[in-house]
Steps between C-alpha positions, in 0.01 A plus 500: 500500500620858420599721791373884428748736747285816550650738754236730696556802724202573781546936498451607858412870567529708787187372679611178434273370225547283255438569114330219286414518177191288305641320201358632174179388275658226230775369726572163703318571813289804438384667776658349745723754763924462464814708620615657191786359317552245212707205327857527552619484103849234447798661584330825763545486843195514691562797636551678191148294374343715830672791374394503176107414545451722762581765291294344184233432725470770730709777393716505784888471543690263760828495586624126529645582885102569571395173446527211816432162470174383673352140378428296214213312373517197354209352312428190219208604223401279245762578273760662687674544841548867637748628681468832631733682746345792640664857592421761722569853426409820712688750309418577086535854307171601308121463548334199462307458197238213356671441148468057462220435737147552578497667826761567752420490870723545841381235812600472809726121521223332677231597270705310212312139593198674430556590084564186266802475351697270321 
C-alpha cells in the first residue's frame, strides 16, 4: 500500500485557538475540518512543504525556526496509508486569508472532537 506523507501545522493565536480549515467542494473528503497544510512533494522537506502551503493556502509567511514538532497521525484508507506529522506555530507575518478552502474557523483545542475531520 502507498504511504501519502502530508505535513500539517495547527496555527495558534494569542487567545490560544486553533485555526481549521473545511476541505473544499470536489476534493477527497469534502467538508470535513483539517489543520492546513498539504503533501510533502519528493525531494522537500516537510518543513519547507508547511512553508510553502501556508503561504498558497493562507497567504501567510513562516519562518522554518517557528514551526515545533507536536504529533503525528497515522491512518490506513482503502487505497493508501497516511502519514501526517503535525506542527505548531504561534508566530506568522500577514493576515490570514480563505484562498483553497471553504471556510476558515479558530476553536478552542477542546472543541476540536466536536467538528469531523479526516
Amino acid at each position: 500500500m502507498k504511504i501519502t506523507l502530508v505535513a500539517a501545522c495547527a496555527l495558534v493565536d494569542a487567545d490560544g485557538r486553533v485555526l481549521v480549515a473545511q476541505r473544499p467542494e470536489g476534493k477527497a473528503l469534502a467538508g470535513l475540518w483539517e489543520f492546513p497544510g498539504g503533501k510533502v512533494e519528493p525531494g522537500e522537506r516537510p518543513e519547507a512543504t508547511l512553508i510553502r502551503e501556508l503561504d498558497e493556502e493562507l497567504g501567510i509567511t513562516v519562518k522554518e525556526a517557528c514551526l515545533a514538532p507536536l504529533t503525528f497521525a497515522s491512518h490506513g484508507y482503502e487505497t493508501f496509508h497516511l502519514l501526517m506529522p503535525l506542527w505548531i506555530c504561534r508566530r506568522w507575518e500577514g493576515t490570514i486569508q480563505r484562498k483553497e478552502h471553504q471556510a476558515l474557523q479558530w476553536l478552542r483545542p477542546a472543541r476540536l472532537r466536536d467538528i469531523p475531520m479526516p
